[in-house]
MARTORDO-507153 format. One record per atom (N, C-alpha, C): residue in one letter; x, y, z. Coordinates in pm, whole numbers, plus 50000, padded with zeros to 5 digits. Atoms other than C-alpha are relative to their C-alpha. Last residue first. Example, Ala and Ser with C-alpha at 12.3 -4.5 7.8 and 13.67 -1.06 7.14 Angstrom:
BEGIN
S499184988149994S513674989450714S499235010950073A500894988150000A512304955050780A500905012050000
This chain:
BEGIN
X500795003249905X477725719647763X500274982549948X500755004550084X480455739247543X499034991950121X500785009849937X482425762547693X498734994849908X501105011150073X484385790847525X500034987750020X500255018850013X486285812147779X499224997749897X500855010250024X486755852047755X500064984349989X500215001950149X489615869347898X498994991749975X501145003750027X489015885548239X499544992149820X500924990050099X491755904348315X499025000549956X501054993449919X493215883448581X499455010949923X499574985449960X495345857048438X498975005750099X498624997349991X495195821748399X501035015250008X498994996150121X492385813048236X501195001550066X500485005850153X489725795148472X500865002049884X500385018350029X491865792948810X498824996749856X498875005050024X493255829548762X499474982149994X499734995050084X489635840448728X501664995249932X500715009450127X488255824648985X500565001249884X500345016149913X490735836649281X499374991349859X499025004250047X490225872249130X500644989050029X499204994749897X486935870349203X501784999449920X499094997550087X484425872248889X501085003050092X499914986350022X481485851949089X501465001449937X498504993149955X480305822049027X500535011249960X498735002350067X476795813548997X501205005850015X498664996749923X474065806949272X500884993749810X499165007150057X470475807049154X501494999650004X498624989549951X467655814749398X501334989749876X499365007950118X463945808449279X501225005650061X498884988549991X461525825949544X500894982049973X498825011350061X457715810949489X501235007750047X498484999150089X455085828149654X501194988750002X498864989949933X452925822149979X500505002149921X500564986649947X449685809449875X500485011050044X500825001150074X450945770049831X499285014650070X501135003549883X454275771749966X499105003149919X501374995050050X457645779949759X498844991150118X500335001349892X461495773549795X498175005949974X501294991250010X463305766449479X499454999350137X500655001449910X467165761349447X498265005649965X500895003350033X469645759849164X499244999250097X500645009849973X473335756849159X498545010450016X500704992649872X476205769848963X499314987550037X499534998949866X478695752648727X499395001650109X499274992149950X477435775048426X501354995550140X499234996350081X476265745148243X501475012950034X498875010650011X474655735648499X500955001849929X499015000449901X473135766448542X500404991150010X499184991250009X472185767348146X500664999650170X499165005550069X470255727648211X500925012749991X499215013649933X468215741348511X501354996049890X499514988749908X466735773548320X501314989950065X498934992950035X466215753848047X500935004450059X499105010450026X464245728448232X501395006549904X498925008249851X462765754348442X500574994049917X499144989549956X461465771348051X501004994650157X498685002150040X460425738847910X500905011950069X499234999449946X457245734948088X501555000149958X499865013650040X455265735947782X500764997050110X498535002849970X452965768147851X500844983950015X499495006650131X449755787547775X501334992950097X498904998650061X447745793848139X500834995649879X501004990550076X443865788848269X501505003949890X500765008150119X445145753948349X500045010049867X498865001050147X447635771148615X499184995949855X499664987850047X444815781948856X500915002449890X500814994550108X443015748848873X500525017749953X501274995849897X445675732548945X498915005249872X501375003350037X448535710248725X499145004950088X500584997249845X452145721748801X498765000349905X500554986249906X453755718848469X499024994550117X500345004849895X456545685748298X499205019150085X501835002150014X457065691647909X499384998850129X499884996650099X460765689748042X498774994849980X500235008350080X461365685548404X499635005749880X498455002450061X462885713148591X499284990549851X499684985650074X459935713048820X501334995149941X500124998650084X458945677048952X500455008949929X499055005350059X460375678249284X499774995249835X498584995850028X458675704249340X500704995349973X499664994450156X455225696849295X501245002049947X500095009950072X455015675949628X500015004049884X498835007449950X455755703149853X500004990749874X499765009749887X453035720749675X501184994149992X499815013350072X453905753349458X500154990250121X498665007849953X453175792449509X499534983249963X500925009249937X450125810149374X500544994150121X501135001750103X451965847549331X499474985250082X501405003249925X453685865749545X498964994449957X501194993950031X457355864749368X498814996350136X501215004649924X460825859849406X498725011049971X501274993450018X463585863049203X499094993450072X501205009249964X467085853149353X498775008549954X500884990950048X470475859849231X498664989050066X501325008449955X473245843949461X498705011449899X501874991049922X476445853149364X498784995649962X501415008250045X479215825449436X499145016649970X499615002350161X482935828149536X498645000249859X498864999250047X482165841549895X500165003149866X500185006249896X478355851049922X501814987649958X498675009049931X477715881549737X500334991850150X499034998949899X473945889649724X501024990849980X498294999849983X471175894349453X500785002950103X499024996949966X467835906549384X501114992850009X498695003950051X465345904549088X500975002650131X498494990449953X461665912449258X501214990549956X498215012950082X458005898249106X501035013150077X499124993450024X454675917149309X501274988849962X498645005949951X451195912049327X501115004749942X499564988449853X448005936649272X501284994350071X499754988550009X447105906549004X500045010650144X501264989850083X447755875548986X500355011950023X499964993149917X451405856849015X498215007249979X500485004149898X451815829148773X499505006350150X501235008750057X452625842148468X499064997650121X500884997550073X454655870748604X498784994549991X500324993349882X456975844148796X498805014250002X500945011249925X457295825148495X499545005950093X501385005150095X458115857148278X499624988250097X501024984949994X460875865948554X498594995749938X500784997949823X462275830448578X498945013150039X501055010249985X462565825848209X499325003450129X501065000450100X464225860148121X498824991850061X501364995249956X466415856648416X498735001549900X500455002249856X467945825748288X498815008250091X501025012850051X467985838547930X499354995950146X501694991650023X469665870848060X498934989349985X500884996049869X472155846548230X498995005549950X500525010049952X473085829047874X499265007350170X500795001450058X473865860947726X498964986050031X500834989949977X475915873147953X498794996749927X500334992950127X478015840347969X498535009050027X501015011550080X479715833948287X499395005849863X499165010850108X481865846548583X499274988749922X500445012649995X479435871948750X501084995749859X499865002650186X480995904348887X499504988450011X499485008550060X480255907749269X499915000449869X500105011150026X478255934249392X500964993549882X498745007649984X479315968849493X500254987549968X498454998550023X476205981449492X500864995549993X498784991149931X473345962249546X500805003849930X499295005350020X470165947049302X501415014750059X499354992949874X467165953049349X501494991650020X498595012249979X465385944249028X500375013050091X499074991049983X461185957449003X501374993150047X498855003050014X457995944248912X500885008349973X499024987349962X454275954549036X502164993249928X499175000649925X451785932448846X501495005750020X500024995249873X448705944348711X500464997750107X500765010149919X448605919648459X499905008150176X501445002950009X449215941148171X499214990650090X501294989050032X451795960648368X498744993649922X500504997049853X453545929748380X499015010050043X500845012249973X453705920048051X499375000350146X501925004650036X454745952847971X499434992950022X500944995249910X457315946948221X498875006849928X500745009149948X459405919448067X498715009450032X500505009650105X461855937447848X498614997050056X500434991150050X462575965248128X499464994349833X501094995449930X462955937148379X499445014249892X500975010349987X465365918748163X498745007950031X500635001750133X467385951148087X498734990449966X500934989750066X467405958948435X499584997449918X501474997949953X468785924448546X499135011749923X500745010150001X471335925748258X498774998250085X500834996750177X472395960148334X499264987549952X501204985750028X472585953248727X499624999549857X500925002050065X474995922448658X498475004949992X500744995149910X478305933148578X498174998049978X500834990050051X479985910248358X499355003350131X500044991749874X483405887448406X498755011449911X499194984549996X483665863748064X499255006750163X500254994049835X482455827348009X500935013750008X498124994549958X481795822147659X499265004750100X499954988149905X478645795147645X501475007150014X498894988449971X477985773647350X499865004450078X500314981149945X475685746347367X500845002050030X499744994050116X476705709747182X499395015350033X498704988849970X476135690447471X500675005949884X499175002650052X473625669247367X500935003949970X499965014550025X471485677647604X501204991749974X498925000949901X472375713547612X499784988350028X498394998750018X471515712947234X500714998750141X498885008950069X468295697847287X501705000349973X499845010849941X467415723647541X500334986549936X498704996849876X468355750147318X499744989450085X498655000050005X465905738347084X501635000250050X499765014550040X463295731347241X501014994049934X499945001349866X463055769847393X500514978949964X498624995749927X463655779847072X500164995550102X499265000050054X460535765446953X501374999050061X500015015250005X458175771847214X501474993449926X499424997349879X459635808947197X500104985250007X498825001650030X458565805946850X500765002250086X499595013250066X455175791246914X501695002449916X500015015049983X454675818847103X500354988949957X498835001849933X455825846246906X500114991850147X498535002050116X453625834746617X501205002550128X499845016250033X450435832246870X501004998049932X499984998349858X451105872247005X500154983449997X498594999449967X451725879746627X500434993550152X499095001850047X448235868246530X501494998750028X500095014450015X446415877646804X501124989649947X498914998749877X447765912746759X499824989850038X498785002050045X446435907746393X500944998750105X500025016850088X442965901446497X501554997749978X499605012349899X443185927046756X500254990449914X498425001349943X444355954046510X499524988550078X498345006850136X441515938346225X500675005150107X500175011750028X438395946146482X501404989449953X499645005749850X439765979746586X499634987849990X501544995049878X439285989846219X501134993150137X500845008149992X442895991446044X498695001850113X500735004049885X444686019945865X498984987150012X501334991250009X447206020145617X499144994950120X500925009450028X449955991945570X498525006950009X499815008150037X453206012045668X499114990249909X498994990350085X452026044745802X500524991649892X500824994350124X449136022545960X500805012449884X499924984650057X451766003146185X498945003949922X500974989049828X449745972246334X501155014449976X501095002750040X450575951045942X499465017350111X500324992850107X453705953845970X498645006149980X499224984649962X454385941046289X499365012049931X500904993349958X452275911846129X500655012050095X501234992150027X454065910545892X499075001750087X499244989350066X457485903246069X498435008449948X500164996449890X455405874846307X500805018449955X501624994550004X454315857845992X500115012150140X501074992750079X457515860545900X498495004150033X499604986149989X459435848846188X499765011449887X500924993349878X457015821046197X500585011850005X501344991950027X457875812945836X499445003950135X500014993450124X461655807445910X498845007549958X499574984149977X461385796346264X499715008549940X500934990149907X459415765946154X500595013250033X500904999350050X461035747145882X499235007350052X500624996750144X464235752945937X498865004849968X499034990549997X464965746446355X499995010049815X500764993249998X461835722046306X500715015450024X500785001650135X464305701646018X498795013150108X499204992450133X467255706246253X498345003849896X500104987449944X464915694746541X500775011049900X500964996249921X464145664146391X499795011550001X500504999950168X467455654446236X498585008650014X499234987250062X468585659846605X499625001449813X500024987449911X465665632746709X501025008849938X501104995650073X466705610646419X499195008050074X500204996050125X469635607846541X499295004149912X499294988249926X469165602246930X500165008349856X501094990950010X466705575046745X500395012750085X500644995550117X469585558746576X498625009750061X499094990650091X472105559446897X498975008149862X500044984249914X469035545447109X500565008549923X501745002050087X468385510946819X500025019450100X500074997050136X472465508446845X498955009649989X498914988150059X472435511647208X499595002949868X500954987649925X469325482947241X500775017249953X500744998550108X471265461546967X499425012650049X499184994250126X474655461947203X498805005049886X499894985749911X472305454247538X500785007049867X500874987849964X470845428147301X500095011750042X500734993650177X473995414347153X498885003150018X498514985450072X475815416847523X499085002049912X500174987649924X472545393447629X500905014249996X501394989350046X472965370847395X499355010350075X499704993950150X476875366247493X498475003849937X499164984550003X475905360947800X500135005849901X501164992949948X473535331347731X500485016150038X500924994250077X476165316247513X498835006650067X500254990349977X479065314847797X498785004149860X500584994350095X479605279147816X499445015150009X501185001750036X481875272248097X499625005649893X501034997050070X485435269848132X498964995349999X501345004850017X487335267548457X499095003949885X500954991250127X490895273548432X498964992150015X501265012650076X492925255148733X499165013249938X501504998450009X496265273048810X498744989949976X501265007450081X499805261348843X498805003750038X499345003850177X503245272948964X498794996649902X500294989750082X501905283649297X500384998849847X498974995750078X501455254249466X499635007749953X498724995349998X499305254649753X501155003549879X498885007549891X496245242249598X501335008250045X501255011349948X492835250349378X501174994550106X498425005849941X494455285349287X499544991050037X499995003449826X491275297149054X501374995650034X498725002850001X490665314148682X499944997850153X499834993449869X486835316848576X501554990550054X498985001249963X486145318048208X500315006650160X499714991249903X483115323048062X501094991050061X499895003249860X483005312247727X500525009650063X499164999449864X482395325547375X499764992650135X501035001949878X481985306947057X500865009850145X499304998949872X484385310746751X499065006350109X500884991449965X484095291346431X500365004850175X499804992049822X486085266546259X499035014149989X498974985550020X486175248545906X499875000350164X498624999550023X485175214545887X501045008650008X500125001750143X481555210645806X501325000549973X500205013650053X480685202646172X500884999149819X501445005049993X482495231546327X499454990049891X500765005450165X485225228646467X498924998949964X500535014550001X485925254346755X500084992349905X500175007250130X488085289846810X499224982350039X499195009850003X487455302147158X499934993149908X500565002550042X485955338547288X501144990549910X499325005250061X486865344947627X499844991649839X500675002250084X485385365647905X500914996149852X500724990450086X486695371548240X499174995349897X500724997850087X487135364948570X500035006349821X500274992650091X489545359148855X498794992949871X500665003250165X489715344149108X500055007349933X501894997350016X492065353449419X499554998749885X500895011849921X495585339749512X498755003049982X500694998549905X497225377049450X499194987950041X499544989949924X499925371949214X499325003550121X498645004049967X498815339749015X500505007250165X499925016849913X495415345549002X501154999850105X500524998649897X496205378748847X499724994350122X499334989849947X498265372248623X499525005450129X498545012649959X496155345248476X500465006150125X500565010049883X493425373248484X501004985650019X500304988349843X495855396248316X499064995550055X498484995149924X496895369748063X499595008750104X500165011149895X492665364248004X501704992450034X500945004849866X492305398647917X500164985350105X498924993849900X495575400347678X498844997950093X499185010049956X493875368547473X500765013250136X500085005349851X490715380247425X501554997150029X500744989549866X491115402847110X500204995350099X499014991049989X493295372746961X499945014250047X500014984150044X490645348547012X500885011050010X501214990949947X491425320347233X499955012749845X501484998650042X492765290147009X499105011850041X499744995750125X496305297647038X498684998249936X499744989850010X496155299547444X499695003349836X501374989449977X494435267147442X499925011049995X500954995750091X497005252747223X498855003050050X501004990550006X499805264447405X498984998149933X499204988550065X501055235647585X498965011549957X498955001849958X498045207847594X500945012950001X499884993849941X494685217647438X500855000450099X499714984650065X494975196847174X500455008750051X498405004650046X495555165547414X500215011149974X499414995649907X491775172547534X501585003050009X499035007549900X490555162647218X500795007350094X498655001150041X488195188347110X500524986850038X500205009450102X484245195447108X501804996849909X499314989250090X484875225647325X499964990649856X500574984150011X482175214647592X500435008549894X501635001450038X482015174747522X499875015749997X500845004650158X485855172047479X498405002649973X499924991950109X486705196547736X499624998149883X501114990050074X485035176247973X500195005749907X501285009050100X487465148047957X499025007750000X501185008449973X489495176348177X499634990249899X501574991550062X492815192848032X499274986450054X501375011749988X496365188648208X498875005949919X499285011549969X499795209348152X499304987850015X500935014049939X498455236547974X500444990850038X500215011750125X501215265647876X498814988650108X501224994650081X500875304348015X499494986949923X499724998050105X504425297548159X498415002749876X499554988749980X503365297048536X500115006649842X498794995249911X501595264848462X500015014449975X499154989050096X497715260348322X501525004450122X498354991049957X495975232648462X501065009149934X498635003550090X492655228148251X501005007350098X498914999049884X489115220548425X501084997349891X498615002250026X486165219948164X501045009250060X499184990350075X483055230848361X501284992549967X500535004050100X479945216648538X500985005949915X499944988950066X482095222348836X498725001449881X500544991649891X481075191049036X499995015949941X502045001449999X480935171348707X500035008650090X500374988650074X484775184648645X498604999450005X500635001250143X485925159848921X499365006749948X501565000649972X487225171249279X500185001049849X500315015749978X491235165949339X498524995449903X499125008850136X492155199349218X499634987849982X500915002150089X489885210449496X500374999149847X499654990750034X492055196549780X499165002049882X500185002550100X489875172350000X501125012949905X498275004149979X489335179750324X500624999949887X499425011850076X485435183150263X501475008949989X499564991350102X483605204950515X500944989349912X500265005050151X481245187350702X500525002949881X501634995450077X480935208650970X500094995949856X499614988150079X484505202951098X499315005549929X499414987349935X483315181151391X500065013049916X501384993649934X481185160251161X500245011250096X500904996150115X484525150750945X499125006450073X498894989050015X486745142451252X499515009349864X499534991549892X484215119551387X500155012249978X501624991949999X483625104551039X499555008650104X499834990350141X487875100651021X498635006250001X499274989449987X487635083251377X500095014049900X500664991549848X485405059951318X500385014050001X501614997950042X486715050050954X499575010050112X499674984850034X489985048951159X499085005449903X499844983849911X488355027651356X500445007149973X501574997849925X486895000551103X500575013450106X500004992450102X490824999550929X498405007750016X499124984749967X492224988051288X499375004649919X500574990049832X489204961351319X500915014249982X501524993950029X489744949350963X499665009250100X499804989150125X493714945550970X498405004850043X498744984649948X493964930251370X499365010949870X501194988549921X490854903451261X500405010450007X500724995250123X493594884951068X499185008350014X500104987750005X495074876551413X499765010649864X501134988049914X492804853151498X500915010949968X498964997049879X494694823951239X498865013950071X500605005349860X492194803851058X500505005150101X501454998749992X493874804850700X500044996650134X500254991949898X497304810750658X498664998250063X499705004349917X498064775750481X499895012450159X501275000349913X495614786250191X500464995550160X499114990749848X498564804250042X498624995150074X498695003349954X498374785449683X500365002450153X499825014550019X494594780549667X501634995350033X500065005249898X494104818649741X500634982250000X498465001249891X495844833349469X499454991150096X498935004850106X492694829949223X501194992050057X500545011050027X490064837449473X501474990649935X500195007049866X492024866349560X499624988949970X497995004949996X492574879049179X500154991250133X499595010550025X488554873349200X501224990649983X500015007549924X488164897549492X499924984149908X499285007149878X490234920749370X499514991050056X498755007250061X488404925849066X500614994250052X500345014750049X485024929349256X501394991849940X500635002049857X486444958049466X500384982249918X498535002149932X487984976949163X499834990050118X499315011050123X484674974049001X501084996950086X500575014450006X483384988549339X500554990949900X498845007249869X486285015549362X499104988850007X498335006050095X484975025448960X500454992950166X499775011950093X481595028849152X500914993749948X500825010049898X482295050649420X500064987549903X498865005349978X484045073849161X499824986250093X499715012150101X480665077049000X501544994050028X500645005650037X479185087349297X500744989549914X500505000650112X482095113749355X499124985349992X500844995349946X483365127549731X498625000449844X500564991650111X486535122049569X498845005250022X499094987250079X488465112949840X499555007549934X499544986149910X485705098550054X501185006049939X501554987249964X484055081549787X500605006450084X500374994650101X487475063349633X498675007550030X498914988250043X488465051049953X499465007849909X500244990249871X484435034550065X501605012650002X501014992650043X484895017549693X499965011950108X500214997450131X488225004549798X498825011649891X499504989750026X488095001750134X499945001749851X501114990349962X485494972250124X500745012449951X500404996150133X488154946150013X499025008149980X499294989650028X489444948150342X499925003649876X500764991950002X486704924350453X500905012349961X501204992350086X488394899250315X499235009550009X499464992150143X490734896750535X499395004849890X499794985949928X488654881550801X500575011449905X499204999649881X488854844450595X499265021950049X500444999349920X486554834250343X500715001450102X501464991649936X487424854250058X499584994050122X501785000950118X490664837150023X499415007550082X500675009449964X493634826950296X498925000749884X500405003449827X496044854850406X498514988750010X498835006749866X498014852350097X499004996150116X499585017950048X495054860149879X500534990850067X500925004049979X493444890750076X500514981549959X500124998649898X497004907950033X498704986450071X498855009149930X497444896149690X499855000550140X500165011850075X494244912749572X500964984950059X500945004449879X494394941149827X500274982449904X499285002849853X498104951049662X498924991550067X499075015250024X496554942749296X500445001050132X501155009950056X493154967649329X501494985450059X500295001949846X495804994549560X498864985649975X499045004049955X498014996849221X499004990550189X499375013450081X494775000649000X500964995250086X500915008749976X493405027249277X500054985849904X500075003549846X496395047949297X499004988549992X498925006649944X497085048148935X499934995550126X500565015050059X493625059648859X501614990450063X501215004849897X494035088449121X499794984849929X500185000749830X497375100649041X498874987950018X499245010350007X496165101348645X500654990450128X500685012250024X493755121848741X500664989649998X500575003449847X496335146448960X498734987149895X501385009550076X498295151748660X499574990950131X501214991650061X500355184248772X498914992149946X499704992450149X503605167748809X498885002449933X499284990749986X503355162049201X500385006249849X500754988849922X500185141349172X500825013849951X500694997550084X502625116048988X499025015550011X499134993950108X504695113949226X499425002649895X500004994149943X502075108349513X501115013749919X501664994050072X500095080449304X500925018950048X500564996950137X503005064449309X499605010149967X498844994950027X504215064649680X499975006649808X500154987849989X500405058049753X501315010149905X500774992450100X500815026349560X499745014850035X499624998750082X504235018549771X499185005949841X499644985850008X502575023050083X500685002349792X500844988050000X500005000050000X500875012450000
């Protein structure tokens, strides 16, 4: 016996642990064989040592079907016994034949003991354990990147001879994309003792003769002390792989309708501006009478109608536009140092016919000495633009809109606030959204696509800043927007001087 372990033990040690195991159990078939023979035949005490066999081969391998091969092995031995016995039948009858069975019965004992203590954990190294427990072709791969063993699975999963895949020909079959991925999970293994993962796509034959190339998943393990050698676990990876070529089709099928959206907006960027800023030119035209001669009071409303619906639907417009572009980040902004009184004013001196026709009070308060704003002038007016006109819209009448402003280190804080409906807790986190308005019965009576917050929102991002709303249902809204101020501090950290040279920023 010792001498089949001694076998099985050299063998083990050069990376072919199956081979190990059949060797061990052919060498340990002829030791019991003779053993059982000498000491008399099957009917003596001895015989019962022809048990280990099947009961070895299940607790090493912890395999069914290994169980079985130690039964063949069982039966063999017990006809080589039969065989031998006739010459050595002079041992027969002696008591101390009992010694082998009884010692080999308690270390049974002992071993199931020593098993139930350790919660059942199998002893076992997992090099040892057969590719059924994996469901996966097992290949030892040395330090050198070359195969030194391959499973009998490989044949049913890669449809190879296992031989093939000896040296490098598992390396020379992966896919030549895959191959640095699954060196740096080797590499990995190796260096840190922990699995690795990846993905591996693996020339095959296919029936007609040529080749083709399937992927597997590939999981890299240390199954033993030595470090010189890995165990590669392939599995079939086709269910992954149809799931890449969906999440890859889905993209595609997004990319084309991100495309045909900007095709879209190009075509309402054309087709619509063009004649709205006509119809919205004549009718200008039209409400001079120096120009177009006089109209009853019937015909100016009709026409102020007219222009009042044309520069609607080209605010709409624009407003859909620019938010596509800061989308798709393709909005310009030069950032430059501007004072921002004239901008408020100008807003508020744009806006306040509208206000005056609603019999609401509006006015910008805006300090002395205040902070420069580091950003595009033309993009803040927009900002206040929206917020003012919303704040307008929504306010009735004998109420009041205000533009002010305060330096607060690096930041100034503009804030319009109004007295108008105000907005439930629960509305707010909606705002911003795009096509997305506050639904009452006081907003209904109102035109509007919600695009203006979502503008408003997408340009202070753009700027860097930030964005706040605070509102109550009866109390007013007050919008505060924090962008960076023109310190000299900011100024050296955007360009590099302090003069204020313009930036161009894209979103």
């Amino acid at each position: 016996m010792g001498l089949t372990w001694l076998c099985a033990l050299l063998l083990s040690t050069r990376g072919r642990a199956r081979e190990a195991g059949v060797a061990a159990l052919v060498l340990a078939t002829v030791a019991l064989s003779l053993a059982v023979g000498f000491a008399g035949g099957l009917g003596t005490p001895a015989a019962m040592l022809l048990a280990a066999l099947p009961i070895e081969t299940y607790w090493i391998t912890r395999s069914r079907k290994a169980g079985y091969f130690g039964l063949a092995a069982a039966a063999v031995a017990a006809c080589g016994a039969a065989i031998v016995a006739p010459e050595a039948a002079w041992t027969a009858g002696q008591g101390w034949l009992w010694l082998s069975p009884v010692l080999y019965a308690a270390t049974l004992a002992l071993r199931a003991l020593n098993g139930a203590d350790a919660g059942n954990v199998v002893r076992v190294a997992p090099d040892l354990l057969p590719e059924e427990c994996f469901n996966a072709a097992i290949i030892r791969v040395g330090r050198n990147g070359e195969a030194v063993n391959a499973s009998a699975q490989a044949a049913e999963l890669l449809g190879l001879d296992p031989s093939l895949l000896l040296g490098t020909g598992l390396f020379d079959r992966i896919h030549v994309a895959d191959r640095v991925a699954f060196m740096c999970a080797l590499a990995s293994t190796r260096d840190t003792g922990k699995a690795s993962h990846c993905t591996a796509r693996i020339r095959m034959p296919s029936a007609g003769g040529g080749a083709y190339y399937r992927p597997f998943e590939i999981e890299i393990v240390r199954t033993h002390e030595d470090a010189e050698t890995v165990s590669v676990l392939i599995r079939d990876g086709g269910e992954y792989a149809a799931l890449r070529e969906e999440l890859t089709e889905a993209r595609e099928k997004a990319g084309q309708i991100e495309v045909a959206k900007s095709r879209f907006l190009a075509a309402v960027s054309h087709e619509l501006r063009t004649p709205l800023n006509a119809i919205i030119g004549f009718s200008d035209m039209l409400l001079h009478p120096a120009i177009s001669g006089p109209l009853s009071d019937k015909q100016s409303e009709q026409v102020s109608l007219i222009r009042e619906a044309g520069n609607h639907l080209l605010s709409v417009v624009n407003a859909i536009l620019d938010v596509s572009k800061i989308e798709s980040g393709s909005y310009e902004i030069v950032v430059e140092p501007f004072e921002l009184r004239p901008t408020a004013e100008l807003c508020c001196a744009m806006l306040n016919p509208q206000a005056q026709d609603k019999g609401v009070n509006l006015s910008a308060k805006i300090p002395d000495g205040l902070s420069a704003v580091l950003g595009d002038q033309r993009a803040v007016q927009q900002i206040l633009i929206n917020l003012v006109s919303n704040a307008i819209k929504f306010t009735p009448e004998g109420g009041s809109v205000s533009v002010s402003a305060v330096s607060a280190d690096d930041t100034v804080r503009i804030f319009v606030n109004d007295t108008g409906i105000g907005i439930a807790a629960e509305d707010l986190a909606h705002l911003g959204q795009p096509f997305r308005q506050v639904q009452n019965d006081y907003t209904r009576q109102y035109q509007g696509t919600g695009l203006g917050l979502s503008l408003v929102k997408g340009l202070v991002k753009l700027h860097g800043g930030t964005m706040s709303i605070e509102s109550a249902p009866g109390l007013g809204t007050t919008v505060m927007v924090g962008l960076p101020a023109a310190t000299r501090q900011s100024l050296k950290g955007n360009n590099g001087e302090c003069d204020g040279i313009a930036l161009r920023k894209t979103a």
